[in-house]
Biotite code that builds the C-alpha atoms (Angstrom):
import biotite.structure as struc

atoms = struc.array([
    struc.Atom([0.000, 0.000, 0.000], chain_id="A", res_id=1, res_name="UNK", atom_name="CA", element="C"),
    struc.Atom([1.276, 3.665, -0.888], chain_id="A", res_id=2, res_name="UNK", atom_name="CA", element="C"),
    struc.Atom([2.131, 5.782, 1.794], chain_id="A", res_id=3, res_name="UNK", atom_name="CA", element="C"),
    struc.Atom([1.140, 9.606, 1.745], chain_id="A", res_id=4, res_name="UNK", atom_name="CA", element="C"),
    struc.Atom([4.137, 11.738, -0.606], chain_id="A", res_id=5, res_name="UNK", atom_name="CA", element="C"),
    struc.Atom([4.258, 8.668, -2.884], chain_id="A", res_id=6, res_name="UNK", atom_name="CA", element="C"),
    struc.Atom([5.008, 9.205, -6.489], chain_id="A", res_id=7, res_name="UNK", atom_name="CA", element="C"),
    struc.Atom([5.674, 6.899, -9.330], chain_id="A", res_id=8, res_name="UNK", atom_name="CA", element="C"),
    struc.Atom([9.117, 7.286, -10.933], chain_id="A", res_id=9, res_name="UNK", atom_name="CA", element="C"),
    struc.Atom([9.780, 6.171, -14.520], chain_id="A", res_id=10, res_name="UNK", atom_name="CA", element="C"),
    struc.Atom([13.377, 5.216, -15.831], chain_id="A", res_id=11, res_name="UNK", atom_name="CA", element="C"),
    struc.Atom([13.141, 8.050, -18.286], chain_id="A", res_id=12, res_name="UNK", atom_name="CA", element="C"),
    struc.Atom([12.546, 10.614, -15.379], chain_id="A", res_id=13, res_name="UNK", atom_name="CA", element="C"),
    struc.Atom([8.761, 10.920, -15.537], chain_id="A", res_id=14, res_name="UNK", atom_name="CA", element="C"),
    struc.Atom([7.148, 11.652, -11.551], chain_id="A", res_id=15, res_name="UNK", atom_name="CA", element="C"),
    struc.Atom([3.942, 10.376, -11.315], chain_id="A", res_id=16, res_name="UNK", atom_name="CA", element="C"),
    struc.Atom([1.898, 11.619, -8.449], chain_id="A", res_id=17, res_name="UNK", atom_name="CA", element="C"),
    struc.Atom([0.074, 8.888, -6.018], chain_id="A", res_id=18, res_name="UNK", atom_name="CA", element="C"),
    struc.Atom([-3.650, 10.355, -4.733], chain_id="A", res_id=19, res_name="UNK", atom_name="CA", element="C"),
    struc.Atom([-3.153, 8.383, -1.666], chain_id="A", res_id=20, res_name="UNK", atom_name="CA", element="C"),
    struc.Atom([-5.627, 10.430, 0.484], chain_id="A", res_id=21, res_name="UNK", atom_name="CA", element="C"),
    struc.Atom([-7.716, 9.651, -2.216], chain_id="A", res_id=22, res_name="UNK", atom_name="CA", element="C"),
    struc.Atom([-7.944, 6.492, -2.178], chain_id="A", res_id=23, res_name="UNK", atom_name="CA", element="C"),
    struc.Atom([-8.845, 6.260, 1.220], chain_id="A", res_id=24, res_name="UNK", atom_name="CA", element="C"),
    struc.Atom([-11.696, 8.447, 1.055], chain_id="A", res_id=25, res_name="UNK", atom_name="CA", element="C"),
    struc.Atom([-15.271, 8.420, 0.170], chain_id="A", res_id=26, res_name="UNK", atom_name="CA", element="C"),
    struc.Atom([-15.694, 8.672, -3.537], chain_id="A", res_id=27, res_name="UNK", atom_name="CA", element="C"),
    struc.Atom([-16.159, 12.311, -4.012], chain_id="A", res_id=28, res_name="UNK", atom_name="CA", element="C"),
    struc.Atom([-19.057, 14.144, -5.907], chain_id="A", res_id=29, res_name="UNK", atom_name="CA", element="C"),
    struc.Atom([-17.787, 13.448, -8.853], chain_id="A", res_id=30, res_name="UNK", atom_name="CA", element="C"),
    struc.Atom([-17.270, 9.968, -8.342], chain_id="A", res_id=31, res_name="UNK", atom_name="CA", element="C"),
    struc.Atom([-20.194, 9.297, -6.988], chain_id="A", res_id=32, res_name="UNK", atom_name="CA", element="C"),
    struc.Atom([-22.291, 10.946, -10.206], chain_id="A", res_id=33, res_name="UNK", atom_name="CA", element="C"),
    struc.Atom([-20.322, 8.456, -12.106], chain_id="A", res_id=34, res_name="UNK", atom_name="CA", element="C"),
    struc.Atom([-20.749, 5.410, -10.313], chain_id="A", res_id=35, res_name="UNK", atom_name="CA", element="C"),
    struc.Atom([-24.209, 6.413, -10.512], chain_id="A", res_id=36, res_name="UNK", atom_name="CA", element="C"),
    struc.Atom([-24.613, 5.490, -14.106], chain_id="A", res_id=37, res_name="UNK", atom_name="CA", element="C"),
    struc.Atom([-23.089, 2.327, -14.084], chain_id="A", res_id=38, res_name="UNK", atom_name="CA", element="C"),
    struc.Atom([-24.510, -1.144, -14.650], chain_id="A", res_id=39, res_name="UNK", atom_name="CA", element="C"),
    struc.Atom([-24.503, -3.844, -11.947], chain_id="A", res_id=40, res_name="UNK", atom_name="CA", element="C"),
    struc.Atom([-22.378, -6.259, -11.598], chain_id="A", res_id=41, res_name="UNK", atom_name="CA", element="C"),
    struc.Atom([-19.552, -4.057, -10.977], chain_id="A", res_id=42, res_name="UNK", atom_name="CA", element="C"),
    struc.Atom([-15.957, -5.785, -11.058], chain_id="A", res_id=43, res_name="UNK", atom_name="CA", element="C"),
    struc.Atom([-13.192, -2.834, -10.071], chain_id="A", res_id=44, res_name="UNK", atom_name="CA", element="C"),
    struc.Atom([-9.819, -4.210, -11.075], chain_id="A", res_id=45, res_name="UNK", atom_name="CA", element="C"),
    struc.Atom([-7.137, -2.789, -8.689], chain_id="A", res_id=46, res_name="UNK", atom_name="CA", element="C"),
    struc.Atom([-9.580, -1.979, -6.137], chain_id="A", res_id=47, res_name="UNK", atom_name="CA", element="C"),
    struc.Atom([-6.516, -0.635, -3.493], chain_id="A", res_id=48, res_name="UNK", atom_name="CA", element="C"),
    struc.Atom([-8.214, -0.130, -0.982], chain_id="A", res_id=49, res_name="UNK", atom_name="CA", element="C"),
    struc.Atom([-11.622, -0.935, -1.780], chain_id="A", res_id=50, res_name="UNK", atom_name="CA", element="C"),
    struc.Atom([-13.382, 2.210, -1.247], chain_id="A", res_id=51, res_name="UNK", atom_name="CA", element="C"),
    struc.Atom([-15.239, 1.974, -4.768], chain_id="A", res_id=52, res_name="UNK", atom_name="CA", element="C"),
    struc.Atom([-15.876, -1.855, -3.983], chain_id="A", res_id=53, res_name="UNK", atom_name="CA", element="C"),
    struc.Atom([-17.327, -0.398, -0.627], chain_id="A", res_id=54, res_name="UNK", atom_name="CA", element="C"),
    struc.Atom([-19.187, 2.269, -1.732], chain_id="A", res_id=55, res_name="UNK", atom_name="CA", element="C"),
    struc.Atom([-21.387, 0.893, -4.006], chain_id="A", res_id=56, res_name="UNK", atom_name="CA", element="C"),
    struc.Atom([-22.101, -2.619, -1.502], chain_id="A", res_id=57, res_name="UNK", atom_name="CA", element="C"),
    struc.Atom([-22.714, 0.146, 0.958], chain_id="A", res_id=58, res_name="UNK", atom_name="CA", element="C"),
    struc.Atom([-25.787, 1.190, -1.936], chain_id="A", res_id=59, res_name="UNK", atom_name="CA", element="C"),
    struc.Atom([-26.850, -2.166, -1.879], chain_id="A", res_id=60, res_name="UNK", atom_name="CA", element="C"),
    struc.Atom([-25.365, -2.944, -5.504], chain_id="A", res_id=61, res_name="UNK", atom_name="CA", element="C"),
    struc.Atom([-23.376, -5.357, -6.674], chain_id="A", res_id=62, res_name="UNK", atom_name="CA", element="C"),
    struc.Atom([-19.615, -5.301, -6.615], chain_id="A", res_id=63, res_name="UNK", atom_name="CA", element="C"),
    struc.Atom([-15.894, -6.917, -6.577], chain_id="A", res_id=64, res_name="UNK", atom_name="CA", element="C"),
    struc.Atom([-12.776, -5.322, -6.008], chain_id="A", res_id=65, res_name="UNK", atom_name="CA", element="C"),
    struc.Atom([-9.489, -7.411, -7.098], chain_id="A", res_id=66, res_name="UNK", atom_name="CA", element="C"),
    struc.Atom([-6.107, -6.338, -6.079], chain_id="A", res_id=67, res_name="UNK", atom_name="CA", element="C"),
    struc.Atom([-2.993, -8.278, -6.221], chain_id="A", res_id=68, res_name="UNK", atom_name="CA", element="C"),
    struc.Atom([-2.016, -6.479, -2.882], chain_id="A", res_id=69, res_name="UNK", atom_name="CA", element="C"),
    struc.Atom([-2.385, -8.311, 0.287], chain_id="A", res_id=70, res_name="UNK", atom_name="CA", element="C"),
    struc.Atom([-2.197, -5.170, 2.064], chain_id="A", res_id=71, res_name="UNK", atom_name="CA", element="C"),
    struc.Atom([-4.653, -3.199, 0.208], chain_id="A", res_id=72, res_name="UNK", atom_name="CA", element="C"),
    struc.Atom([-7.113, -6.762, 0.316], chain_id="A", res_id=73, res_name="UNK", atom_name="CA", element="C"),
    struc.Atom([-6.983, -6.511, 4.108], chain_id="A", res_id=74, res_name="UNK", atom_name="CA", element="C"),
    struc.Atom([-7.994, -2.755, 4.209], chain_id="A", res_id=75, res_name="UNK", atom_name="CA", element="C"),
    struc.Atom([-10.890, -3.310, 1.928], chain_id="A", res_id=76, res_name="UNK", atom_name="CA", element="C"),
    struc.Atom([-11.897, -5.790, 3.834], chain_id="A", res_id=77, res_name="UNK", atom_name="CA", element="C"),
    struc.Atom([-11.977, -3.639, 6.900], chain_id="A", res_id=78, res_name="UNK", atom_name="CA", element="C"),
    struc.Atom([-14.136, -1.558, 5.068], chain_id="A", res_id=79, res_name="UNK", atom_name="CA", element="C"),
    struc.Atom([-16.619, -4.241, 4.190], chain_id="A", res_id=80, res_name="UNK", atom_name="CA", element="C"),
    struc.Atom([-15.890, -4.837, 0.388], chain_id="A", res_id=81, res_name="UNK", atom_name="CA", element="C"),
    struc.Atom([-16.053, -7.998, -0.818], chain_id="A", res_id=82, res_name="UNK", atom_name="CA", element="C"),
    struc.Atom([-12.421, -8.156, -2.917], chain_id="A", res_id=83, res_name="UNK", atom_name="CA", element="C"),
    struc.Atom([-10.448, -10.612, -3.927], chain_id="A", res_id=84, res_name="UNK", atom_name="CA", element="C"),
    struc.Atom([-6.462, -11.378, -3.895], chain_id="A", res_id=85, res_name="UNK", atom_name="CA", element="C"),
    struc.Atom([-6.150, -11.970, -7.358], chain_id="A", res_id=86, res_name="UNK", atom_name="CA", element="C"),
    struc.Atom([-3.581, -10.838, -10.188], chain_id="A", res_id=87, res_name="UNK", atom_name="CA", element="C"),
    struc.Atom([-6.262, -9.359, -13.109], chain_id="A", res_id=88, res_name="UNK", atom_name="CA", element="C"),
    struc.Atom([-4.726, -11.689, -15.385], chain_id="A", res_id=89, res_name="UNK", atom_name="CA", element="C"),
    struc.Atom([-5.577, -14.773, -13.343], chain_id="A", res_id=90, res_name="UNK", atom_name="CA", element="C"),
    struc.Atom([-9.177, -16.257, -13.650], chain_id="A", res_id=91, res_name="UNK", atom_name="CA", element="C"),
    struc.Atom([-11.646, -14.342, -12.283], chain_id="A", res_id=92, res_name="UNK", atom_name="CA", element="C"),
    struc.Atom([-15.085, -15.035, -11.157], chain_id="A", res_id=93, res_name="UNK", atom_name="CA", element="C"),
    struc.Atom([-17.684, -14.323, -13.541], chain_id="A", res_id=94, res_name="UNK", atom_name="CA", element="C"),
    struc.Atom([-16.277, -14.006, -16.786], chain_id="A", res_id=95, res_name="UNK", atom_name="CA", element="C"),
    struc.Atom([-17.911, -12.983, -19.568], chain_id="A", res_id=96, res_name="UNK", atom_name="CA", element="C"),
    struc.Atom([-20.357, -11.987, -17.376], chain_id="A", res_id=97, res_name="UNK", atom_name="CA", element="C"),
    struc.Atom([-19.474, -8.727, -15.673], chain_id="A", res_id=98, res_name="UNK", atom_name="CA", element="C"),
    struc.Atom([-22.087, -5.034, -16.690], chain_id="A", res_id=99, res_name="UNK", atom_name="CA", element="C"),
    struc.Atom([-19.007, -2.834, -15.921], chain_id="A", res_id=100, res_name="UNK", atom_name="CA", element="C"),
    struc.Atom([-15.068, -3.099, -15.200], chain_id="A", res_id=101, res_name="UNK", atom_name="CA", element="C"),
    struc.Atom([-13.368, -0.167, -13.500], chain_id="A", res_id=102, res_name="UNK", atom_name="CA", element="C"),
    struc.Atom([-9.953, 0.556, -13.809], chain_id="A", res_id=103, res_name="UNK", atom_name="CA", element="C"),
    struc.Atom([-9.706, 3.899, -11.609], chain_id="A", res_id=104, res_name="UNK", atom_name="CA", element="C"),
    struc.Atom([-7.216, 5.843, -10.161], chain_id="A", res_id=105, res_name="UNK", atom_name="CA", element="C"),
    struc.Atom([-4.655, 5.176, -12.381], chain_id="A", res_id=106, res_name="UNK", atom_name="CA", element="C"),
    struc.Atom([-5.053, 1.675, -12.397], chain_id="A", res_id=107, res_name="UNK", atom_name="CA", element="C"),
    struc.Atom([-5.367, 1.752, -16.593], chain_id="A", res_id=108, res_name="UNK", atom_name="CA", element="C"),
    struc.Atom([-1.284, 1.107, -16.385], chain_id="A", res_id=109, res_name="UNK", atom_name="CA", element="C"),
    struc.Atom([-1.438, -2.388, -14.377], chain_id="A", res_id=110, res_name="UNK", atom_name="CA", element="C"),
    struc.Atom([1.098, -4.620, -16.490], chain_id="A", res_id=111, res_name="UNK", atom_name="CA", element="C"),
    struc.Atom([2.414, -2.351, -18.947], chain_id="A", res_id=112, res_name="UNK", atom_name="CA", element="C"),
    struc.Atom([0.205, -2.819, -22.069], chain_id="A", res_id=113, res_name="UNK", atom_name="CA", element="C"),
    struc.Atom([-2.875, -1.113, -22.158], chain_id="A", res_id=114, res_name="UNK", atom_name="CA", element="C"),
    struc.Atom([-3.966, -3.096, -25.077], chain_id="A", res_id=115, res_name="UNK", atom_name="CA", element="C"),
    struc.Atom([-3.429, -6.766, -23.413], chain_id="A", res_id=116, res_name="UNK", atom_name="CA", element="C"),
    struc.Atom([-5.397, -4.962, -20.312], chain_id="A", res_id=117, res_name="UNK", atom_name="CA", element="C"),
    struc.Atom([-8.007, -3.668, -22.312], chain_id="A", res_id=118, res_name="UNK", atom_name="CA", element="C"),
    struc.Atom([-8.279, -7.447, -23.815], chain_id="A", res_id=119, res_name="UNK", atom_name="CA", element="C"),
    struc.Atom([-8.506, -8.863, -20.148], chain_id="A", res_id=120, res_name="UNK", atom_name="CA", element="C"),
    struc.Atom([-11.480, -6.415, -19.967], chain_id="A", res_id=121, res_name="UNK", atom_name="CA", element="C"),
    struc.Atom([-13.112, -7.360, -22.833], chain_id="A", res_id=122, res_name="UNK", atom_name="CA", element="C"),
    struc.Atom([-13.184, -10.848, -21.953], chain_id="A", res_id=123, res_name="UNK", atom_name="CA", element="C"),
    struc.Atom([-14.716, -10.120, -18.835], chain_id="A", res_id=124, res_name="UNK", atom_name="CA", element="C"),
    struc.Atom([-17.522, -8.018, -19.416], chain_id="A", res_id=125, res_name="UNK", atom_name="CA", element="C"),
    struc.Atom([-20.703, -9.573, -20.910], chain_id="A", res_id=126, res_name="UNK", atom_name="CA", element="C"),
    struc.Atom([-22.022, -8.612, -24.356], chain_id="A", res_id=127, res_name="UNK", atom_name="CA", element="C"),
    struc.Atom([-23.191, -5.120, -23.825], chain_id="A", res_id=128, res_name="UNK", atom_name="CA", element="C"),
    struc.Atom([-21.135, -4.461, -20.921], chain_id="A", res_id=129, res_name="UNK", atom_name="CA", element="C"),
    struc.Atom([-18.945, -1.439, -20.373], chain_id="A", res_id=130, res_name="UNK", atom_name="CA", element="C"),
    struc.Atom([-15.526, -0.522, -19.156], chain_id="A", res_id=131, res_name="UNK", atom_name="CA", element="C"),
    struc.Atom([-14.698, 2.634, -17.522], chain_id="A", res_id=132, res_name="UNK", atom_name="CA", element="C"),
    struc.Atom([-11.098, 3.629, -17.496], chain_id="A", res_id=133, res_name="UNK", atom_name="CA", element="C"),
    struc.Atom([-9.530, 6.562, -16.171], chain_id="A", res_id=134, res_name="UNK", atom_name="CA", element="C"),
    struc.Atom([-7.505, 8.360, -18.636], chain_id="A", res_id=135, res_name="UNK", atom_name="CA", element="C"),
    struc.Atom([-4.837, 11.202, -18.397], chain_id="A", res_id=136, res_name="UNK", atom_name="CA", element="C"),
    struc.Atom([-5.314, 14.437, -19.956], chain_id="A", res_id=137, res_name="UNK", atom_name="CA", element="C"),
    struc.Atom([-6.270, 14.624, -23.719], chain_id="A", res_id=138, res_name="UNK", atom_name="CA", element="C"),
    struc.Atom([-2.465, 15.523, -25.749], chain_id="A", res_id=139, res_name="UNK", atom_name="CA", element="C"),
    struc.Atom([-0.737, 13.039, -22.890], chain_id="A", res_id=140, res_name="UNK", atom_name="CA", element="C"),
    struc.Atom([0.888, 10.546, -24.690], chain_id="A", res_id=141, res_name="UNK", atom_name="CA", element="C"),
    struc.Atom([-0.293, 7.004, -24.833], chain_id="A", res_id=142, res_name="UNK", atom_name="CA", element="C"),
    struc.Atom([3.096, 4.788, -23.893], chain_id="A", res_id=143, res_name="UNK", atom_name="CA", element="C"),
    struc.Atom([4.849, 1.958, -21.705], chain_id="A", res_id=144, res_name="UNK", atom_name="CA", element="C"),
    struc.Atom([7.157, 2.747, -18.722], chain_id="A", res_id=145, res_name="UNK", atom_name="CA", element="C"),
    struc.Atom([9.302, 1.299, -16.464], chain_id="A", res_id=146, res_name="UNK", atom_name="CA", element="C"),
    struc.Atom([8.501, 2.501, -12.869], chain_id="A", res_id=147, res_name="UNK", atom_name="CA", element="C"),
    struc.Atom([9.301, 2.293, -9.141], chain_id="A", res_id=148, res_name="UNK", atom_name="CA", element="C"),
    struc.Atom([6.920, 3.574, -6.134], chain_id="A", res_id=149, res_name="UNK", atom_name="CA", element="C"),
    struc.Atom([9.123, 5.947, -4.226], chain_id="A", res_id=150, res_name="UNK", atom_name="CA", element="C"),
    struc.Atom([7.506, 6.968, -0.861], chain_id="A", res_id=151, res_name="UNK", atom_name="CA", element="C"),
    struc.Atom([8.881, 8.089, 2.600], chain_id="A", res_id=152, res_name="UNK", atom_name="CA", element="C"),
    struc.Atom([8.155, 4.392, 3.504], chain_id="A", res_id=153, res_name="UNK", atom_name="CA", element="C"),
    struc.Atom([11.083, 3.310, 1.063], chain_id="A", res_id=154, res_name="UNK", atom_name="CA", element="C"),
    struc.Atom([11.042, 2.397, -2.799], chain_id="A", res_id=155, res_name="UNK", atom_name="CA", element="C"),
    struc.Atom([10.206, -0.422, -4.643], chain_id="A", res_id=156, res_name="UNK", atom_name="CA", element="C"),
    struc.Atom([11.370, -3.008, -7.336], chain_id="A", res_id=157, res_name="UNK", atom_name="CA", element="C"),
    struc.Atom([10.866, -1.831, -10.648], chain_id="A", res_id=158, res_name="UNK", atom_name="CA", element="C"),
    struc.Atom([7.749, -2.919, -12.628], chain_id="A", res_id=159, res_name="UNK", atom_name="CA", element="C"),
    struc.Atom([5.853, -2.250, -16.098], chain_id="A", res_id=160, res_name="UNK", atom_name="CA", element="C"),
    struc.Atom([3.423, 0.343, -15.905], chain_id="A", res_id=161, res_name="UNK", atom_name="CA", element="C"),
    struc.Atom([1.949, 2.722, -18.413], chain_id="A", res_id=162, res_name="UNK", atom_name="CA", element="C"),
    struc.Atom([0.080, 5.867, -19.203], chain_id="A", res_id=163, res_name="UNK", atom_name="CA", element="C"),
    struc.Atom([-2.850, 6.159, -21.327], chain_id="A", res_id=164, res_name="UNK", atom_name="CA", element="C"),
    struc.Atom([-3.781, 9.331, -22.733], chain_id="A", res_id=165, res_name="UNK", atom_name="CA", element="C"),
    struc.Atom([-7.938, 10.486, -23.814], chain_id="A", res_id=166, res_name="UNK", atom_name="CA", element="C"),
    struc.Atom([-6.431, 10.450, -26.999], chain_id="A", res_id=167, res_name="UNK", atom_name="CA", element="C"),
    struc.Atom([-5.133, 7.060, -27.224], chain_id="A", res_id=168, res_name="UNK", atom_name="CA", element="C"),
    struc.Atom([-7.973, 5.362, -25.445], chain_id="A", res_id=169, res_name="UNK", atom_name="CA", element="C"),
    struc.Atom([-10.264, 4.805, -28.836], chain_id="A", res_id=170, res_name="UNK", atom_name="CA", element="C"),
    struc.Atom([-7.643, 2.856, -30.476], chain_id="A", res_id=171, res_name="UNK", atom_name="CA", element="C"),
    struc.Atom([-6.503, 1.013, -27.909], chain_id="A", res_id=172, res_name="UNK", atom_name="CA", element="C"),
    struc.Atom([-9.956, -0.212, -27.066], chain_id="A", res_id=173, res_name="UNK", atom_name="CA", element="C"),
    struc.Atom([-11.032, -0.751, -30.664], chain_id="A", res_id=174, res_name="UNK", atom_name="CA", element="C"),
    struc.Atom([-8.116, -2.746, -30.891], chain_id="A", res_id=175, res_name="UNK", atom_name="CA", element="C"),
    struc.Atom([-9.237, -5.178, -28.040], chain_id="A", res_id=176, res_name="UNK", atom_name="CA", element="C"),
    struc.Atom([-12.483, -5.734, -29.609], chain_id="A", res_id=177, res_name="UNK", atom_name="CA", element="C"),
    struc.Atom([-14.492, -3.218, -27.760], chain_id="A", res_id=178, res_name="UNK", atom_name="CA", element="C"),
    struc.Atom([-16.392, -0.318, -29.378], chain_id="A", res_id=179, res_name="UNK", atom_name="CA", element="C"),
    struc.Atom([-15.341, 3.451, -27.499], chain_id="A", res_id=180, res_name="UNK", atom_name="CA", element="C"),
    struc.Atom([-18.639, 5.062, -26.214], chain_id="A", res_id=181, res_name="UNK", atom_name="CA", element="C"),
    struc.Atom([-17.641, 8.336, -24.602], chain_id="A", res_id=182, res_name="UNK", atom_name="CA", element="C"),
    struc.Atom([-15.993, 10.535, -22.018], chain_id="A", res_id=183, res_name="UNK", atom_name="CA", element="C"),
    struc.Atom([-16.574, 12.361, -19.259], chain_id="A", res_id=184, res_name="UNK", atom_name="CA", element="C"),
    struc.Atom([-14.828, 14.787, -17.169], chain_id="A", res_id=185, res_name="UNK", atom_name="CA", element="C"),
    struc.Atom([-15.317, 15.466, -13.306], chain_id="A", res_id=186, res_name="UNK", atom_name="CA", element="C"),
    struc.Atom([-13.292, 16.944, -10.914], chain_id="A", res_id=187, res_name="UNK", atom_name="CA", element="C"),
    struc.Atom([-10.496, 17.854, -13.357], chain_id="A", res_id=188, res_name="UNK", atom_name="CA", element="C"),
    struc.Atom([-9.853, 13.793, -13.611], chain_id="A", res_id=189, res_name="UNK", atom_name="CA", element="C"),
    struc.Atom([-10.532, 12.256, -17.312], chain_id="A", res_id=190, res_name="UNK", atom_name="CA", element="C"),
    struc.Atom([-13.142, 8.686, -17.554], chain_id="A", res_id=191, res_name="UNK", atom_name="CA", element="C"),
    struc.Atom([-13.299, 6.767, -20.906], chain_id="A", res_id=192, res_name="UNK", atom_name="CA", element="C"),
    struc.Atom([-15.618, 4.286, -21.426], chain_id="A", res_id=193, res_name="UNK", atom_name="CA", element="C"),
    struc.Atom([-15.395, 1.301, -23.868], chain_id="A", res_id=194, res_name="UNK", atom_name="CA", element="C"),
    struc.Atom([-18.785, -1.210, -24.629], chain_id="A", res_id=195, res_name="UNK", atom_name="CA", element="C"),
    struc.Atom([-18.238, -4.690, -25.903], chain_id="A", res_id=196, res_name="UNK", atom_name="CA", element="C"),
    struc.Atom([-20.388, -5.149, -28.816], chain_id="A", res_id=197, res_name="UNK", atom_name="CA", element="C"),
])
């Protein structure tokens, strides 16, 4: 789990910002008006920890956080949300069968190739389903890294990670088999969304 003052530092020199109060808050307005429109069952992939997962069990909808982290697995827990410790590229429950997959809060970089990723999430939604990625800024480039987490809590191995800009999303998803259906912005923070036909 990140500790507060973490950032994400590439090989090539890039500092990547952690929202670490974030992610153990509430979902904010914003989030909350988007989570609003989505289709049950929910499956967040790299749930941290679990507040999304939370929330919307909370509402009395249906949801799954997966996280790879034991850490972040035991906080959500704490917090009520069913979540699983599971790498997002091992089997899953419900596949093929999932309304909407979440990758939020920068969680569209897990394993370094958006378009295997955005595969993984096409295979688990159901026909009709939708995933909701957030994005970086439209004119941020689309491209793999090498990273570290760096916090005051130490620094880690380095692992494949990647950025994904507005503007690369469509082709990215179209090339996964998934049709691009729109964006959003709240809160100064960028959400794609992807349906599979």
């Amino acid at each position: 789990m990140s500790a507060p003052g973490a950032t994400l530092v590439s090989t090539c020199g890039d500092v990547i910002p952690l929202a670490v109060d974030r992610w153990h808050a509430p979902p904010g307005e914003g989030e909350q008006a988007l989570l609003d429109t989505l289709a049950d069952p929910v499956l967040d992939l790299g749930c941290g920890p679990g507040r999304i997962a939370a929330a919307l069990t909370q509402d009395g909808r249906v949801a799954l956080g997966i996280d790879s982290s034991p850490a972040a697995v035991d906080t959500s827990r704490r917090q009520g949300a069913p979540v699983l410790l599971r790498s997002v590229f091992e089997p899953l429950p419900g596949e093929g069968r999932w309304a909407t997959v979440l990758l939020l809060d920068g969680n569209v970089g897990i394993g370094g190739d958006p378009g295997a990723l955005f595969a993984r999430c096409a295979a688990l939604l159901r026909p009709g389903g939708h995933l909701v990625a957030e994005v970086e800024l439209p004119g941020v480039v689309t491209r793999p890294l090498t990273v570290r987490l760096e916090s005051p809590d130490g620094t880690s191995r380095w692992f494949p990670w990647a950025t994904v800009g507005a503007d690369g999303f469509p082709a990215l998803v179209t090339g996964a088999g998934l049709v691009p259906d729109g964006r959003s912005v709240a809160g100064g923070r960028w959400f794609a969304r992807a349906m599979r036909p």
